[in-house]
C-alpha positions as CSV (number, residue, x, y, z in Angstrom):
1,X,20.6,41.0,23.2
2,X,22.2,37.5,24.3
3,X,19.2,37.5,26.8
4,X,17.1,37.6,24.8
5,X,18.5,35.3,22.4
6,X,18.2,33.0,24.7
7,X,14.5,33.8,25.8
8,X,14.0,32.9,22.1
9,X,15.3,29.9,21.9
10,X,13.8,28.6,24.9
11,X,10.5,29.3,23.4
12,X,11.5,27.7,20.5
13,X,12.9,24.6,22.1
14,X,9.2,24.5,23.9
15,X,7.6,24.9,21.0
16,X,9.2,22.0,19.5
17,X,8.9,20.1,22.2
18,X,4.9,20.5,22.3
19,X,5.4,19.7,18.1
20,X,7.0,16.7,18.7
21,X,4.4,15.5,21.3
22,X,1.8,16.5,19.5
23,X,3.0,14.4,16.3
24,X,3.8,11.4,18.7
25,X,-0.3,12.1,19.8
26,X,-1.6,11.9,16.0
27,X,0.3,9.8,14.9
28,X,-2.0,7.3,14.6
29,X,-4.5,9.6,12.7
30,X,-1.9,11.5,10.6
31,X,-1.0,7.6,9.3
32,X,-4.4,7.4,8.4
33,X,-4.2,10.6,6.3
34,X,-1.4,9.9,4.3
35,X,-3.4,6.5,3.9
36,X,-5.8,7.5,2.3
37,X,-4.3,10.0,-0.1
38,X,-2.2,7.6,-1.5
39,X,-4.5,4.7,-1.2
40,X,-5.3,4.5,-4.8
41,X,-1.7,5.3,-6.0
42,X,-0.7,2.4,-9.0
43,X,1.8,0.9,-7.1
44,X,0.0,0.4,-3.6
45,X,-3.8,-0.1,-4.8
46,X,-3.4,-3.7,-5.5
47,X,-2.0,-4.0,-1.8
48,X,-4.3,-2.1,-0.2
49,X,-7.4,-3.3,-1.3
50,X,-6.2,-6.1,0.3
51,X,-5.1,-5.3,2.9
52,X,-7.2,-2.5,4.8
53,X,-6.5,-3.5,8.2
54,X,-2.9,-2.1,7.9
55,X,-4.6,1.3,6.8
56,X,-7.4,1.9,9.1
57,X,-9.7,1.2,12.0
58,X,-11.4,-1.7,12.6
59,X,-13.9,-4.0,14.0
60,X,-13.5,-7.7,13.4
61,X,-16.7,-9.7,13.1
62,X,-17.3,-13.2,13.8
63,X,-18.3,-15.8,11.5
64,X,-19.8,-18.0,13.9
65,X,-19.4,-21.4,15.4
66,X,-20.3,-23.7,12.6
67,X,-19.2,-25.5,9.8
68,X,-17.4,-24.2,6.2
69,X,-21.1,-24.2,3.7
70,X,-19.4,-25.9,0.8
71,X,-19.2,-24.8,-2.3
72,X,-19.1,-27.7,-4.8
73,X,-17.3,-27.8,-7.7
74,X,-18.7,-27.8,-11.5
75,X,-17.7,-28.3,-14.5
76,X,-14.4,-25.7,-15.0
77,X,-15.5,-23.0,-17.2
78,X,-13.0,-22.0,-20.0
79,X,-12.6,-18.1,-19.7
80,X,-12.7,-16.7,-23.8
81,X,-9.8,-14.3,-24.8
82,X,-11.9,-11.6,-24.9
83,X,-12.1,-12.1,-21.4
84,X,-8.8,-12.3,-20.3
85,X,-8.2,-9.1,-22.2
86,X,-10.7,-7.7,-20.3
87,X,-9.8,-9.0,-16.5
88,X,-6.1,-7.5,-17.2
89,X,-7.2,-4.2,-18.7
90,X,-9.7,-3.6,-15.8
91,X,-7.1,-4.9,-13.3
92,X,-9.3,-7.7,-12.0
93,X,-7.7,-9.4,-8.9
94,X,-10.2,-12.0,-8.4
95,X,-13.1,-13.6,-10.0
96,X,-15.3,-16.6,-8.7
97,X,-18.4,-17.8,-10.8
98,X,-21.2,-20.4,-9.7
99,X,-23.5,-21.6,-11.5
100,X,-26.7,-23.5,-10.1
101,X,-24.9,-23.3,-6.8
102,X,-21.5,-24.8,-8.4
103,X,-18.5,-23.2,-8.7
104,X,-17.3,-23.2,-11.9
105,X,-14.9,-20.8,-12.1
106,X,-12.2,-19.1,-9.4
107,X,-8.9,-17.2,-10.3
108,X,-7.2,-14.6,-8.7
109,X,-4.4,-11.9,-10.2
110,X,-2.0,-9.5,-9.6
111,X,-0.4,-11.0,-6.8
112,X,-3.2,-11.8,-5.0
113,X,-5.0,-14.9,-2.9
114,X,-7.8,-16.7,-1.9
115,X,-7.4,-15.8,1.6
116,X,-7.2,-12.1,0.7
117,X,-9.7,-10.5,2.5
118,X,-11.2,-7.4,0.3
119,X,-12.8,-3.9,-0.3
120,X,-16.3,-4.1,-0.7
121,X,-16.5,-0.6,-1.4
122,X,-20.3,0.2,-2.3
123,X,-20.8,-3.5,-2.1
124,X,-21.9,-3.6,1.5
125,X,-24.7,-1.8,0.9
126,X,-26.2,-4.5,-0.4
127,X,-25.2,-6.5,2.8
128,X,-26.9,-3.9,5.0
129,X,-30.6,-3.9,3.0
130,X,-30.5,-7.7,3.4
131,X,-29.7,-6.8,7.1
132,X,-32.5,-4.3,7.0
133,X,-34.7,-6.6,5.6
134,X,-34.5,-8.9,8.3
135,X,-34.8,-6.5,11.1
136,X,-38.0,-4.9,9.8
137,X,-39.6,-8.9,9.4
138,X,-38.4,-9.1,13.3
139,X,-40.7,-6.1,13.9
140,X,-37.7,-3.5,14.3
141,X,-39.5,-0.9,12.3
142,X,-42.8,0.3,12.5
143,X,-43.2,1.5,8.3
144,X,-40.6,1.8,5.9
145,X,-42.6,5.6,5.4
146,X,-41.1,6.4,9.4
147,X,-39.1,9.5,9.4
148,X,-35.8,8.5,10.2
149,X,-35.5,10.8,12.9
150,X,-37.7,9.1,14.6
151,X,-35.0,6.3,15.1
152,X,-31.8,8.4,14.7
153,X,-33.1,11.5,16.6
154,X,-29.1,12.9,15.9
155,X,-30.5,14.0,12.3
156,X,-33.1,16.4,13.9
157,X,-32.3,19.7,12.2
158,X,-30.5,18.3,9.6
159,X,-30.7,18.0,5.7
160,X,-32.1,14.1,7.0
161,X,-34.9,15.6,8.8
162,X,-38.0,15.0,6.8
163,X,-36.9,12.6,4.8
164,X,-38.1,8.5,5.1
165,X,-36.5,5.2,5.5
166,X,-37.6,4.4,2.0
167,X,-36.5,7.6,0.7
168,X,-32.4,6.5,2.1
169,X,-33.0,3.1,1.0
170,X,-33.9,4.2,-2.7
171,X,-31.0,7.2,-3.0
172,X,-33.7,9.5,-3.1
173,X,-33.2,11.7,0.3
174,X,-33.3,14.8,-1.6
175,X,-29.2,16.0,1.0
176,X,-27.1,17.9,-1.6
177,X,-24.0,15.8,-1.4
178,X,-20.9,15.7,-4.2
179,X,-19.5,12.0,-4.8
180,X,-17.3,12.7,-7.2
181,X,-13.8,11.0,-6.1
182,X,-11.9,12.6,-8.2
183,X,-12.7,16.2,-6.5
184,X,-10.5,16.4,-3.8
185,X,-13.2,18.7,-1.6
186,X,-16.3,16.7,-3.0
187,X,-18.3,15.5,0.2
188,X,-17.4,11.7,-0.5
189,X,-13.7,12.5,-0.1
190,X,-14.5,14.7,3.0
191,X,-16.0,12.1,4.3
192,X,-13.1,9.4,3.5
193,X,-11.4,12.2,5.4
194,X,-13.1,12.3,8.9
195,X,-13.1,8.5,8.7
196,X,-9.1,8.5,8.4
197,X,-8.9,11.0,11.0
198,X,-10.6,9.1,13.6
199,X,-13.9,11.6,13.4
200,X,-17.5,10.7,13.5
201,X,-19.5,9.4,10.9
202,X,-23.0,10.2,12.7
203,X,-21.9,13.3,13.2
204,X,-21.1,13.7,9.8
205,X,-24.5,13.2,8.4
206,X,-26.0,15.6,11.1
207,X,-23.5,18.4,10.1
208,X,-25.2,17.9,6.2
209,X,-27.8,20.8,6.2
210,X,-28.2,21.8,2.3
211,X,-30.9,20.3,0.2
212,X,-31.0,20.4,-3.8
213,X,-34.3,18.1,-3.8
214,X,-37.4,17.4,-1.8
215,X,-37.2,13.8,0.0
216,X,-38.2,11.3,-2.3
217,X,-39.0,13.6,-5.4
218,X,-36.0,12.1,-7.2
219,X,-33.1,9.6,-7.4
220,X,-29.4,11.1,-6.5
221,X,-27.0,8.3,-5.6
222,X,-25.8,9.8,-2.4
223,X,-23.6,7.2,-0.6
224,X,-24.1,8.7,3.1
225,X,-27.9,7.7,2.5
226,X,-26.4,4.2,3.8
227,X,-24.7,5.5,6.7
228,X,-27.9,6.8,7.8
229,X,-29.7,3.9,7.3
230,X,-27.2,2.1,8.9
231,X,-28.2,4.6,12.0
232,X,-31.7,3.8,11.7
233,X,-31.4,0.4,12.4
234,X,-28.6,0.7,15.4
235,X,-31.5,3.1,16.9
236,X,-34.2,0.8,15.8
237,X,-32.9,-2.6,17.8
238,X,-30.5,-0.8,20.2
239,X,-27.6,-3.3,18.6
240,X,-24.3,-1.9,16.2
241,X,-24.7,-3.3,12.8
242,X,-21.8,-5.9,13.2
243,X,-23.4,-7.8,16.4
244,X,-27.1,-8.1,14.0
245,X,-25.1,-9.0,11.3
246,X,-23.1,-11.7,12.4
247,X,-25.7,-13.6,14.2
248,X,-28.8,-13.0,11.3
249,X,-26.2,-13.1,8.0
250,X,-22.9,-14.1,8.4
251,X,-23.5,-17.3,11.5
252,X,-26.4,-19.2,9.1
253,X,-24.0,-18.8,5.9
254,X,-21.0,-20.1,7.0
255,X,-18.9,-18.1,5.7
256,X,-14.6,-19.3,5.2
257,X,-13.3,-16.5,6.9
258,X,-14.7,-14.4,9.7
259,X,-15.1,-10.7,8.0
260,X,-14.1,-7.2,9.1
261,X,-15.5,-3.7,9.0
262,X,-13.8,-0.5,8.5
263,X,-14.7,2.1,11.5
264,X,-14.6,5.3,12.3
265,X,-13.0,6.9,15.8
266,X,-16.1,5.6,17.9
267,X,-16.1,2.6,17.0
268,X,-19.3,2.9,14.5
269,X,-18.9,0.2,11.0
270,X,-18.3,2.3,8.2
271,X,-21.7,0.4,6.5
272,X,-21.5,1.9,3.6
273,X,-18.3,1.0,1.9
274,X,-16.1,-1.0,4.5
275,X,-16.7,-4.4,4.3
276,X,-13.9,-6.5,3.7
277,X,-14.5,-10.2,2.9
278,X,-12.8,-12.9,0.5
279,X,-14.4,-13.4,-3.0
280,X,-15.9,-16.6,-2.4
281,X,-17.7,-15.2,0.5
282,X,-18.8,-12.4,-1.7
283,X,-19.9,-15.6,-4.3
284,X,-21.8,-17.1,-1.5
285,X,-24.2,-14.0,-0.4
286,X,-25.2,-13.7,-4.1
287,X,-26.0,-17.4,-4.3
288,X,-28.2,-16.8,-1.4
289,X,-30.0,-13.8,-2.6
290,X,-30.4,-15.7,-5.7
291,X,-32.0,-18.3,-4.1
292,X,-34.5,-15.9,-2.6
293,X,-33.0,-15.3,0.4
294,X,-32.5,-19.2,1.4
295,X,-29.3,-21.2,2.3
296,X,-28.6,-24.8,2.8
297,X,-32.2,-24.8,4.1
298,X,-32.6,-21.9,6.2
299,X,-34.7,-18.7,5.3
300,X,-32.0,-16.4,5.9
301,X,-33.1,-13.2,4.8
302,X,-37.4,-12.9,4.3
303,X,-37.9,-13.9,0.4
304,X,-40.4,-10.7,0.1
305,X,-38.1,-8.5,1.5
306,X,-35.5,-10.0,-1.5
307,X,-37.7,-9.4,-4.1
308,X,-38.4,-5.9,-2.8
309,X,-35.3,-5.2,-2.6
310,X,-33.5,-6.7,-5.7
311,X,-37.0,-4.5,-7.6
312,X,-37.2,-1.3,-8.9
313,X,-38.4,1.3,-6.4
314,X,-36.8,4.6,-7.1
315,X,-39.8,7.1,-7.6
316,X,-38.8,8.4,-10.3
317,X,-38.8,5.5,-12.0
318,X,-34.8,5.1,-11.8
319,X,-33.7,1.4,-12.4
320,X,-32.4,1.0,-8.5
321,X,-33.9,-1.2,-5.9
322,X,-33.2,-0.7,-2.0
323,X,-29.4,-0.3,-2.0
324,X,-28.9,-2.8,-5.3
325,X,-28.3,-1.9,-8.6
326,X,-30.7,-2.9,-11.5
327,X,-29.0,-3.4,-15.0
328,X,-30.5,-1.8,-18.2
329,X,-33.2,-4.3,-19.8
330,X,-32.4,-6.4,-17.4
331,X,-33.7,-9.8,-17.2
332,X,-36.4,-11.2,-14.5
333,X,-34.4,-10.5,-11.2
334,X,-30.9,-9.4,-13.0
335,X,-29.6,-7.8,-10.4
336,X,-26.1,-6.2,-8.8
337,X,-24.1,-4.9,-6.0
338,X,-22.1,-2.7,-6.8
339,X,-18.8,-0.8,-5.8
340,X,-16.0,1.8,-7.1
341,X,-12.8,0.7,-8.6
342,X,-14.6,-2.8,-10.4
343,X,-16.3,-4.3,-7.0
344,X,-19.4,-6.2,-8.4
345,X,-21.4,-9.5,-7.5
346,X,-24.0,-9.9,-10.2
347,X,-27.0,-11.9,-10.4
348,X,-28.4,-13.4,-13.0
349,X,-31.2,-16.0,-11.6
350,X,-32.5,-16.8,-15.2
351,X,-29.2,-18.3,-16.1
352,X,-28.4,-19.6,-12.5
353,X,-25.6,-17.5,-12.4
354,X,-23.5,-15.2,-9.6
355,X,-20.4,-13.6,-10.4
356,X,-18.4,-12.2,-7.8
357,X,-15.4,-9.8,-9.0
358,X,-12.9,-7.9,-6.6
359,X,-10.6,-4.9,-8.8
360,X,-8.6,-2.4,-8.3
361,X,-9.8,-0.6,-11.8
362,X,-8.0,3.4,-11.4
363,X,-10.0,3.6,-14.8
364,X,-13.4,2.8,-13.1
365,X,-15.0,6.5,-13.6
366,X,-14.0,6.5,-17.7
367,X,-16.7,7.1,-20.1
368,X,-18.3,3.2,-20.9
369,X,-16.3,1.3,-18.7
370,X,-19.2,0.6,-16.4
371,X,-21.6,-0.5,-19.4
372,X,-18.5,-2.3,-20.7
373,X,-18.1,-4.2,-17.1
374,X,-21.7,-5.1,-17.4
375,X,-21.5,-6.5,-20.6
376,X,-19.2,-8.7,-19.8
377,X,-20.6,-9.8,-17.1
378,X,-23.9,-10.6,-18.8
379,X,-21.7,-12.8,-21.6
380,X,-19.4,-14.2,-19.1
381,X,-23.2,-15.7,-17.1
382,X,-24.2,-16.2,-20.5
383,X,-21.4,-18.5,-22.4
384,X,-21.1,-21.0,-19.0
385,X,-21.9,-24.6,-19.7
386,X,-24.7,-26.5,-17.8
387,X,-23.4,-28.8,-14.9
């Protein structure tokens, strides 16, 4: 009996010892975990957004060599108390407003700073169609009616297969995919999962096989579209999204501060949610898609391809352009990117006005908050004085 008492408890002590290293191994990854489910807690989300680098992979991108694009100042714009009420009840941490290309208002709550670099979330798929767009002028693509296998031959065999570039820009890829963040095994959160745990997001969308639509029969906001259309162009030019980006967006807009991407374990930019950038920044891209595409004199991303983009073109008639979001009876080219937990930059060129927002809203899925966050928006744009 002692013998084998002690036979035991060697293989126990082995076992723990293979434990332990393993733990020491994933580490790393098991940080990431633990990351993300508490990454919207109450007390950490304000932090967090603000900090993703501490939280995740990464892959910093470079601003460029040249000068700070000013942003001049305009009149200050008096924020109403309805307003107030509303940026503290929808946990607004930063807001900056221009109008005609002046900035008229910037403030920042909650704790946080000008500096902050923060959560796009569903934001940066706006910044990857204007990327898009200026591939396909450069001769990237051959028709935006390619199958995208033919430029991301991974998705062969998959739910992707059949379906077109137009049919991921417009949502309308037909892949049966659950995005509600609140379901703790919806595919978004699986997703959120791999990406914490180091996986792979291409081979993510390749292991999607299930269908509930034809390509292109209807619009289904499915956020891993973006992913895949981030593939597209990586096959397309041969070049990961951050090197185009830099030298065709971020180099001719000078923006403050040089920009990161949230990765997964290869290395790959998590396109279609992981930009992190400070809110004037965010201020400055919709000044230029406002201005059809030009900055401080240079055609930056093709004016067509803004219009196109920034129109509807859902086939079914659905009020969403190519990766931007199209506001009910919305005005001549009222227009928004658009991302979970209170991430907007809205557009409204009749008025001259962009409003960029950064929030950490845990009430952002409530019934009429959305329509609410538009309409403030719309009287926010809509109260500012002339410069």
């Amino acid at each position: 009996m002692p013998r084998l008492l002690r036979r035991l408890l060697q293989v126990l002590a082995v076992l723990a010892l293979i434990l332990a290293a393993a733990a020491l191994w994933k580490r790393e990854e098991i940080g990431r975990l633990l990351a993300v489910n508490s990454l919207f807690e109450a007390d950490t989300i304000v932090q967090n957004f603000s900090h993703m680098d501490q939280l995740f992979l990464t892959r910093p991108l470079s601003r460029g060599e040249g000068p700070v694009s000013p942003l001049p100042k305009g009149p200050e714009a008096i924020l109403a108390p309805e307003v107030q009420a509303w940026i503290k009840d929808r946990s607004v941490t930063a807001m900056v407003v221009l109008k005609t290309g002046q900035m008229v208002h910037e403030s920042y709550y909650l704790g946080t700073k000008p500096e902050d670099l923060r959560i796009s979330w569903s934001v940066a798929k706006s910044f990857l169609s204007a990327l898009f767009g200026v591939i396909e002028a450069e001769g990237a693509i051959g028709s935006l009616d390619d199958q995208v296998v033919q430029y991301a031959p991974l998705l062969k065999g998959s739910a992707y297969d059949g379906a077109t570039i137009r049919d991921v820009l417009t949502m309308s890829s037909g892949v049966a995919f659950n995005e509600d963040y609140l379901d703790f095994n919806s595919d978004i959160n699986k997703m959120g999962r791999v990406l914490a745990l180091g996986g792979s997001m291409d081979g993510f969308a390749a292991g999607l096989k299930t269908r509930d639509a034809e390509p292109g029969a209807r619009f289904h906001y499915v956020s891993i579209d973006t992913h895949v259309l981030g593939m597209v162009i990586r096959g397309a030019t041969g070049k990961d999204i951050p090197e185009l980006l830099e030298t065709r967006i971020l180099a001719p807009m000078g923006f403050e501060t040089a920009p990161y991407y949230l990765t997964d374990g290869e290395g790959v930019s998590f396109v279609l949610g992981g930009m992190n950038m400070q809110t004037r920044d965010y201020a400055r891209f919709g000044q230029m898609v406002l201005q059809g595409g030009e900055w401080q004199g240079v055609q930056v991303v093709p004016e067509a391809w803004v219009l196109a983009m920034t129109s509807p073109q859902a086939m079914d008639g659905s009020d969403y352009g190519f990766q931007w979001w199209i506001p009910d009876n919305a005005t001549l080219g009222e227009v928004m990117a658009q991302g979970i937990y209170g991430q907007y930059i809205y557009i409204n060129p009749g008025l001259g006005v962009v409003i960029a927002v950064n929030s950490a809203d845990r009430g952002f899925e409530e019934p009429g908050v959305d329509d609410g966050n538009i309409a403030m928006l719309r009287a926010i744009a809509a109260g500012l004085p002339t410069p």
